[in-house]
Legacy VTK file of the C-alpha trace (Angstrom):
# vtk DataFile Version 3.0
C-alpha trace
ASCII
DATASET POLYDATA
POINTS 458 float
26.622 -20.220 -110.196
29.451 -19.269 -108.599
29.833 -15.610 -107.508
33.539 -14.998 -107.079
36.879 -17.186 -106.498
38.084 -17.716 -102.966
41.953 -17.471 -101.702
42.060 -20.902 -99.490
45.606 -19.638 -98.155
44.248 -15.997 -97.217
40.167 -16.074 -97.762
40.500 -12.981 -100.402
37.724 -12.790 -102.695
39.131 -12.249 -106.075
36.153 -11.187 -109.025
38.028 -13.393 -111.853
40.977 -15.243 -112.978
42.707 -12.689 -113.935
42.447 -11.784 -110.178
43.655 -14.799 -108.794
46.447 -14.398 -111.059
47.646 -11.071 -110.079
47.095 -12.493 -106.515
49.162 -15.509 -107.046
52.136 -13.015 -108.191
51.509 -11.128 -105.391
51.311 -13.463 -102.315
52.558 -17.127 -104.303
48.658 -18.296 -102.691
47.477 -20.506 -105.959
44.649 -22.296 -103.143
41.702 -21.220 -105.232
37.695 -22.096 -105.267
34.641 -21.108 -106.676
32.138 -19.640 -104.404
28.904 -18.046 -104.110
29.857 -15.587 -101.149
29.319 -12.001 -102.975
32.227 -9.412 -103.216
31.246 -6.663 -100.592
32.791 -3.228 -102.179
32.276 0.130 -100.219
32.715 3.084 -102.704
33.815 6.310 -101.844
31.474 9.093 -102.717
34.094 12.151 -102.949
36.446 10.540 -105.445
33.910 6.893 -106.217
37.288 4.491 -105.340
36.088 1.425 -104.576
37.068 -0.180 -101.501
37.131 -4.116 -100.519
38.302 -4.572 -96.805
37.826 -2.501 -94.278
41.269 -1.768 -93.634
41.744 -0.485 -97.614
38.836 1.913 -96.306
40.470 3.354 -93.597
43.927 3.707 -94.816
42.195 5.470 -98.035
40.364 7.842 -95.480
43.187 8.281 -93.708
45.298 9.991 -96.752
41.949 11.692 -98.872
39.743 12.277 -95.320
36.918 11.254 -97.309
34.510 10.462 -94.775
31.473 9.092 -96.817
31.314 5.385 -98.110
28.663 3.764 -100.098
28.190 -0.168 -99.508
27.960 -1.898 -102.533
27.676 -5.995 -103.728
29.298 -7.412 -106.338
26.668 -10.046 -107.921
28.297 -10.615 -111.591
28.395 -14.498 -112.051
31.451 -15.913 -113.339
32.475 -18.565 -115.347
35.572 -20.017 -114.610
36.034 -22.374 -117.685
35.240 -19.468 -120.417
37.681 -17.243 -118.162
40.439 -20.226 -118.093
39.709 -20.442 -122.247
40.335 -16.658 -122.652
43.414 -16.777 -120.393
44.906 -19.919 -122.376
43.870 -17.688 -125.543
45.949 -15.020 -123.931
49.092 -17.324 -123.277
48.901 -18.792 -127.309
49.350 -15.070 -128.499
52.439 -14.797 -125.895
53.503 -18.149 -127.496
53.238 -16.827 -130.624
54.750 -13.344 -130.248
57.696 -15.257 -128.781
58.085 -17.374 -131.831
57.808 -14.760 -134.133
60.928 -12.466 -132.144
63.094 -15.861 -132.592
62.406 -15.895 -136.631
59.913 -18.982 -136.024
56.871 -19.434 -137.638
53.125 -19.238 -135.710
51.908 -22.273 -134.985
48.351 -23.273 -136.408
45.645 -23.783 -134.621
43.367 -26.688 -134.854
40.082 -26.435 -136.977
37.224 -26.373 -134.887
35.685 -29.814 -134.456
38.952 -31.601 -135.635
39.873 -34.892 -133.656
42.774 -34.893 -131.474
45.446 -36.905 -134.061
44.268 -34.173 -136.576
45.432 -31.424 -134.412
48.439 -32.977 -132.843
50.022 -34.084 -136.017
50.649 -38.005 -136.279
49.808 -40.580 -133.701
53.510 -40.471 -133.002
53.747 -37.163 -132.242
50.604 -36.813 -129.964
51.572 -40.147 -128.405
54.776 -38.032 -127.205
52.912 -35.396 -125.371
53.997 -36.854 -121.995
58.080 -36.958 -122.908
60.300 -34.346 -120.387
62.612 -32.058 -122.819
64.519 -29.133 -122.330
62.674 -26.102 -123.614
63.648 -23.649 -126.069
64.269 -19.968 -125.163
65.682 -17.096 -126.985
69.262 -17.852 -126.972
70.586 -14.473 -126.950
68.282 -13.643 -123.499
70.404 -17.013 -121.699
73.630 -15.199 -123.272
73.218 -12.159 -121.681
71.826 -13.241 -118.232
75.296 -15.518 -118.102
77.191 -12.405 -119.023
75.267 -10.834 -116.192
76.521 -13.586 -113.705
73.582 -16.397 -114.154
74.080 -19.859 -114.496
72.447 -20.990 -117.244
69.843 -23.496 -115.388
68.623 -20.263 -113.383
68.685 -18.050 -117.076
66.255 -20.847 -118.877
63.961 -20.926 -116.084
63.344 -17.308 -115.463
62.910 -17.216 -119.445
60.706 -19.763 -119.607
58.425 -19.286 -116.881
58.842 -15.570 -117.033
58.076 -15.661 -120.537
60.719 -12.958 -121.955
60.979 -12.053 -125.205
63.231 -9.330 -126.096
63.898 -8.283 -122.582
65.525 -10.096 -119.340
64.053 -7.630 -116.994
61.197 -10.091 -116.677
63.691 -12.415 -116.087
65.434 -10.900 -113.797
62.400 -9.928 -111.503
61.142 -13.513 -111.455
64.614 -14.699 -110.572
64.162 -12.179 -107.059
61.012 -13.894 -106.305
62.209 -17.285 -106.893
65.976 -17.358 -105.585
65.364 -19.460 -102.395
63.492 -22.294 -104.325
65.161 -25.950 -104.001
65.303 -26.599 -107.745
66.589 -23.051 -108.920
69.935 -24.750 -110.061
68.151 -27.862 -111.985
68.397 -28.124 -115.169
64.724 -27.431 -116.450
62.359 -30.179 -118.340
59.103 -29.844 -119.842
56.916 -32.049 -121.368
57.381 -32.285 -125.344
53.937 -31.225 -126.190
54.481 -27.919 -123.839
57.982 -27.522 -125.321
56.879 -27.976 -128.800
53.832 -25.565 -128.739
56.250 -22.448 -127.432
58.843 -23.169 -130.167
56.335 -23.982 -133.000
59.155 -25.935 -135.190
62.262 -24.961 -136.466
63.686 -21.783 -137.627
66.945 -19.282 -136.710
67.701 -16.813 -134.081
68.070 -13.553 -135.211
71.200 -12.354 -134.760
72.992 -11.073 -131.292
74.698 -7.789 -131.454
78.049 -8.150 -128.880
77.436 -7.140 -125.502
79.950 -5.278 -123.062
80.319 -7.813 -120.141
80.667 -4.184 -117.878
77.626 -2.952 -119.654
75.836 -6.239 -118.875
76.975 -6.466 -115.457
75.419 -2.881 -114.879
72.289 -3.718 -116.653
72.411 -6.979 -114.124
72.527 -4.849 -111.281
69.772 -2.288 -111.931
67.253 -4.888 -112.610
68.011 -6.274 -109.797
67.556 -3.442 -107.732
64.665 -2.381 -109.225
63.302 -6.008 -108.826
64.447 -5.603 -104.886
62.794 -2.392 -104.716
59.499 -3.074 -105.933
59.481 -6.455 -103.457
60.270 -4.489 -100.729
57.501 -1.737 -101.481
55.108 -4.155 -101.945
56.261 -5.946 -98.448
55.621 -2.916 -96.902
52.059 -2.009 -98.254
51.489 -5.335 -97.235
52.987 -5.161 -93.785
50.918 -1.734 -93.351
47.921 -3.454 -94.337
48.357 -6.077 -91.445
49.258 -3.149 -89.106
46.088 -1.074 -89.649
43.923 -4.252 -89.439
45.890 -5.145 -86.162
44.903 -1.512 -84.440
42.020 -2.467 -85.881
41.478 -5.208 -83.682
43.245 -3.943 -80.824
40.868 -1.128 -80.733
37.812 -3.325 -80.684
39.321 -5.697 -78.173
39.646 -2.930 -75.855
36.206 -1.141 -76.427
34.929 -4.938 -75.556
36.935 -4.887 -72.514
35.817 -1.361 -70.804
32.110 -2.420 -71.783
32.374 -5.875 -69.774
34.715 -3.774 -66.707
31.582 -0.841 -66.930
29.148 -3.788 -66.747
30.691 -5.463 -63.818
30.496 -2.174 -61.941
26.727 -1.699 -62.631
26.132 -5.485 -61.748
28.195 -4.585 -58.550
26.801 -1.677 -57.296
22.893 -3.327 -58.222
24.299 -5.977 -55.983
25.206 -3.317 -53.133
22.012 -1.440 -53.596
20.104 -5.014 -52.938
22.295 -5.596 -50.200
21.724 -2.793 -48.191
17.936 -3.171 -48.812
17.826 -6.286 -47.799
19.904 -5.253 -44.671
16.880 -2.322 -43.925
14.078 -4.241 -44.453
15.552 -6.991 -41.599
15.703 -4.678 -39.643
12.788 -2.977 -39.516
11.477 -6.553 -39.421
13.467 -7.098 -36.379
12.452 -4.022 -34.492
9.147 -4.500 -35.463
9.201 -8.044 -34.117
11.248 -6.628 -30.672
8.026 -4.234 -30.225
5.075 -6.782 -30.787
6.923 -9.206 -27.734
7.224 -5.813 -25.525
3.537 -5.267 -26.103
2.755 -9.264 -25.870
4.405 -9.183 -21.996
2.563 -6.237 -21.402
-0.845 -7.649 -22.544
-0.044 -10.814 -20.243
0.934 -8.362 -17.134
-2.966 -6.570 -17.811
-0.169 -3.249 -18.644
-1.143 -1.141 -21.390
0.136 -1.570 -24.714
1.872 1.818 -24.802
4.125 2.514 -22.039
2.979 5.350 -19.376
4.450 8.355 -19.082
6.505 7.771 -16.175
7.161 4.583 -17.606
9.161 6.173 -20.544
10.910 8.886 -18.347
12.480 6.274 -16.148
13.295 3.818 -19.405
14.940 7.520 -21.019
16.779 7.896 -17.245
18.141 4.111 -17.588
19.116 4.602 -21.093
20.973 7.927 -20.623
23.112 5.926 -16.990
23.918 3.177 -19.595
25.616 5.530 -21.920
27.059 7.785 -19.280
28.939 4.054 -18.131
29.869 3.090 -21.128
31.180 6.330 -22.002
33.345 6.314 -18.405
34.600 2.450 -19.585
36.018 3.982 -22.810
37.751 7.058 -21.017
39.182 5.409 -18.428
41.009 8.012 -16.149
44.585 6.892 -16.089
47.544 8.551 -15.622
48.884 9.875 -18.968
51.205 6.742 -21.040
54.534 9.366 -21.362
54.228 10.490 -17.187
53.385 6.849 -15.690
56.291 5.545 -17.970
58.388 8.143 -16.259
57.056 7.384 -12.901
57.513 3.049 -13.480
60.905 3.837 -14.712
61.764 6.013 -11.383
60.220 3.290 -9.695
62.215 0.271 -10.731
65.360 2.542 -10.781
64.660 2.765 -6.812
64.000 -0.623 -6.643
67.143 -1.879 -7.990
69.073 1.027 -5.856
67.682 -0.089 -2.858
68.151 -4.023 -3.448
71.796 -3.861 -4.939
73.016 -1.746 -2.218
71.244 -3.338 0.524
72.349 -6.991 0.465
76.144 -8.368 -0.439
77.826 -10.873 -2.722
75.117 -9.648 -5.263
72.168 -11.475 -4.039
70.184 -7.974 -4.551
70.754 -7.784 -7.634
70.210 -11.134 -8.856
66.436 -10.952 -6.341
65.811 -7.478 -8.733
65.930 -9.346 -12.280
64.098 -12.472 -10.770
61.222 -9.492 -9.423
61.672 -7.697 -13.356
61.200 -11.108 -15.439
58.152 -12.066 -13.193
56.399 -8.974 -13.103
57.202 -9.088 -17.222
55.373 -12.818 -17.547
52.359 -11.108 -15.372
52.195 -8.552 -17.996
52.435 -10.466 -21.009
50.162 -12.995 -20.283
47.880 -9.684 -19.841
48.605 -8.500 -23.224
48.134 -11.454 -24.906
44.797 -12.597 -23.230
43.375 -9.323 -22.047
39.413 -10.768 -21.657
40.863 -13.765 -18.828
40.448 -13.238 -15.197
42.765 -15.593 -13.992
45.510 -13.289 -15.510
44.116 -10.328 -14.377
44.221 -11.736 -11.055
47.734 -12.083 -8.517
46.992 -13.775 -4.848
49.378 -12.190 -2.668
49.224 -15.143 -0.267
50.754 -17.018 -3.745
54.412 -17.995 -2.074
56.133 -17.955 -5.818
54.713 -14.154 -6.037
55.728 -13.511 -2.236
59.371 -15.256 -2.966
60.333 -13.396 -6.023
57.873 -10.224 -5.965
55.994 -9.253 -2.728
58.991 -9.154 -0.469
60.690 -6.603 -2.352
59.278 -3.112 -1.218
58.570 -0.826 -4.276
57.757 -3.982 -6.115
53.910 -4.018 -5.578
54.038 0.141 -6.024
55.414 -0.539 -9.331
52.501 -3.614 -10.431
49.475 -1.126 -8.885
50.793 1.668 -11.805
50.370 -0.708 -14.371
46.594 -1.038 -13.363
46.477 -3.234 -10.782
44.249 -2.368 -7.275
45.521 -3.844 -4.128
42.204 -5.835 -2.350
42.712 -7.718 1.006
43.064 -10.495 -0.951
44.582 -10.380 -4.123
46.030 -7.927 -6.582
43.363 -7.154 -9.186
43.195 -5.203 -12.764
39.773 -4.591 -14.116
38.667 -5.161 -18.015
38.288 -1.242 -18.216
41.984 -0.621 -16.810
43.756 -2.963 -18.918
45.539 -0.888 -21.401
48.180 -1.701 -24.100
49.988 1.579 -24.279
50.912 1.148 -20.821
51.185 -2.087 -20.184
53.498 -2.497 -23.395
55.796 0.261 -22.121
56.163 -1.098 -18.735
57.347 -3.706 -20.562
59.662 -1.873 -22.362
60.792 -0.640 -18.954
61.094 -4.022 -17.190
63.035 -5.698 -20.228
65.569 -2.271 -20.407
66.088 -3.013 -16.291
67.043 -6.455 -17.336
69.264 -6.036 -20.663
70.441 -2.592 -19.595
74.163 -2.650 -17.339
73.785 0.779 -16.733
70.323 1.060 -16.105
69.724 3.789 -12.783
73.135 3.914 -12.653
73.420 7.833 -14.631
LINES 1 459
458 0 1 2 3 4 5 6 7 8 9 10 11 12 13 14 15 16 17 18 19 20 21 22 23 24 25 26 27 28 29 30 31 32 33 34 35 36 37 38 39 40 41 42 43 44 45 46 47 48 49 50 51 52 53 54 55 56 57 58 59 60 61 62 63 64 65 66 67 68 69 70 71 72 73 74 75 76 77 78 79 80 81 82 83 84 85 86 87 88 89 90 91 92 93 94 95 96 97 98 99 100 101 102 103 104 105 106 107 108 109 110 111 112 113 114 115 116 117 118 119 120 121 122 123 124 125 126 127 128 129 130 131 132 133 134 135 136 137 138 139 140 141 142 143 144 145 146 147 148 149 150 151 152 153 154 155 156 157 158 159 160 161 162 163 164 165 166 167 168 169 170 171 172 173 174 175 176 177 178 179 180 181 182 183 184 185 186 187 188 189 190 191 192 193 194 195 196 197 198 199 200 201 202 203 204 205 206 207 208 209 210 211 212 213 214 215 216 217 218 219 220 221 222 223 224 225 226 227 228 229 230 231 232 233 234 235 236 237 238 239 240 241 242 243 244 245 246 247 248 249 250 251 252 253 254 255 256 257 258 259 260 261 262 263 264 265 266 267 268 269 270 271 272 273 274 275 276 277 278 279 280 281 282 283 284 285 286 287 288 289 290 291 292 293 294 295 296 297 298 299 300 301 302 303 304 305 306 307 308 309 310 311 312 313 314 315 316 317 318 319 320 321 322 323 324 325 326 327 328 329 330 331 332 333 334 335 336 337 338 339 340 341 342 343 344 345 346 347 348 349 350 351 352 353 354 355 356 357 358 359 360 361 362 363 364 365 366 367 368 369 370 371 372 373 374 375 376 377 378 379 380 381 382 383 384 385 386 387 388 389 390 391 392 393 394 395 396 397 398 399 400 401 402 403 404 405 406 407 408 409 410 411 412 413 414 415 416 417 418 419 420 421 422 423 424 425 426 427 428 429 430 431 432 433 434 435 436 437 438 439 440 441 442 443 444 445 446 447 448 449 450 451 452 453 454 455 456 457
């Protein structure tokens, strides 16, 4: 049996018809099934409201602060076809309070058991069930919605399907819900059988009093703001209801977010922690390994296992010269970068003195630049390949170097305070003297004496 009705449009679960009903007004959803899913209510124990969503339960904390909540299931089976009966019961009394406020008589209901030409009337008349008239409403209600600035297609249809009777307020509010629909300005048509059971046979209106078009026009307008009013409030409970199921959501989102970030961070650092054992257990393998060969030669020499006394003093004494080199490698004793910059500088300064002065038509100074931009290749090729020899490394019986360097005195001073040592042989810099700091600024220095009109001239 089924347990509630479900909302195909929205997936509400709605106890009744009456329910879907009032949901249909509501939303305009009119998807509806029978279901067995139960109706989950959680009822407040301060004030015993029941709530059905969670977001009803937090917006009713919010304005109470009632904290406590009770979860309840609705189980009560429904029948949807005794339900239907009782709300088509409803809808004949409507009918027939409607025919009694035009001066019509009730219509009569059929006998129980009767056949179907019995309670239609004659085969004619049933036969005609499926004939499209226009329906009859209260004439004075389409009166005064035209004297409130209606058309009389949109009066008939809010009065029909709004089922006024003495008021167009209903009317009025069904015509706000329903303005944008395509057929608003149709006439309306019913079938016969629909149109006939409303009006119930003949009979006359009751008389209209006159109505002030101003007064009507008034009356048009406050039901129509009122109508407005109440849409819009109920837009906006809506709209709120959507917004507090959206933090909602948000909210979780982002609690499932930090837990997955928190968990990569453990699974991280686990991964670290194994890494680093892994890294200390090879090792300790390793050095465990290194020992058990320096114990195998020592077996095959007829040594001792352990090493002797003297053994380990003179392996301490070649350990502690190692470090002392390495340690003289890394402070290599040069002049300080900001004093042999000042002394290359004074150098090629000299050099150019000596070599522009010394020789006419500018030949001197044209031999200078050729000695700067060589001595500049030397040193970049230093730079950029500081582990190669063959850089590190200028023949002075070379006859390019003797042409454009080594015959200019000053020139070789200059090279040997970049690093280089003078042998019988060669000009040499060693891996521990090769230094950028100062082989970048006698770069600088060489590249200024080149670009530079005024260089060692102030």
């Amino acid at each position: 049996m089924a347990k509630a009705l479900k909302c195909g449009q929205c997936g509400a679960l709605l106890r009744n018809v009456a329910e879907a009903q009032s949901h249909n007004e509501v939303t305009g959803h009119s998807q509806f099934e029978e279901t067995t899913e139960a109706i989950r209510i959680m009822k407040c124990v301060a004030c015993g409201k029941p709530c059905r969503t969670d977001a009803e339960r937090d917006m009713h904390k919010r304005f109470t602060g009632h904290a406590e909540y009770v979860e309840q299931t609705d189980d009560a089976v429904i029948n949807t076809e005794v339900q239907m009966k009782e709300a088509q019961d409803a809808m004949d009394e409507d009918a027939d309070i409607l025919r009694a406020a035009m001066g019509k008589p009730a219509k009569a209901k059929p006998a129980a058991g009767a056949s179907g030409g019995e309670a239609g009337g004659s085969g004619e008349a049933g036969g005609s069930g499926g004939e499209m008239v226009s329906p009859e409403v209260p004439e004075a209600l389409v009166k005064e919605m035209e004297e409130m600035g209606f058309s009389r297609n949109r009066a008939v249809r809010a009065i029909w399907f709004s089922k006024a009777l003495t008021s167009v307020e209903a009317a009025v509010n069904w015509l706000m819900d329903h303005d944008t629909d395509a057929d608003i300005d149709e006439p309306l048509l019913v079938k016969k059988a629909e149109a006939d059971a409303a009006a119930g046979g003949g009979g006359e209106e009751a008389p209209r009093e006159p109505v002030d078009p101003v007064e009507a026009r008034r009356k048009a307008e406050e039901l129509m703001r009122k109508a407005r009013e109440k849409r819009e409030k109920e837009e906006k409970e809506l709209e709120r209801h959507r917004e507090l199921e959206r933090i909602r959501a948000g909210k979780e989102m982002q609690k499932i977010r930090e837990k997955e970030e928190e968990n990569a961070l453990k699974r991280l650092a686990e991964q670290r922690k194994r890494e680093k054992e892994e890294e200390a257990r090879a090792r300790e393998k390793l050095r465990l390994k290194l020992e058990e060969d320096r114990k195998e030669r020592r077996r095959k020499l007829g040594l001792p296992e352990e090493l002797t006394e003297e053994e380990k003093a003179r392996e301490a004494e070649k350990r502690k010269k190692q470090e002392e080199e390495e340690a003289a490698k890394k402070a290599f004793n040069y002049v300080k970068p900001v004093s042999a910059l000042s002394k290359m500088r004074s150098q090629l300064v000299d050099l150019k003195k000596a070599h522009a002065a010394g020789a006419a038509g500018g030949s001197g100074e044209e031999a200078f630049k050729t000695a700067c931009a060589t001595m500049m290749k030397y040193l970049g090729n230093i730079a950029a390949n500081p582990g190669e020899e063959k850089f590190r490394t200028i023949r002075l019986a070379n006859a390019a170097f003797q042409q454009r360097v080594g015959s200019l005195p000053g020139a070789l001073d200059f090279l040997m305070t970049c690093g280089f040592e003078k042998t019988d042989e060669a000009l040499v810099m060693k891996p521990e003297r090769v230094h950028a700091d100062l082989i970048n600024g006698a770069g600088a220095a060489l590249n200024e004496a080149l670009t530079n009109p005024f260089f060692g001239l102030l």
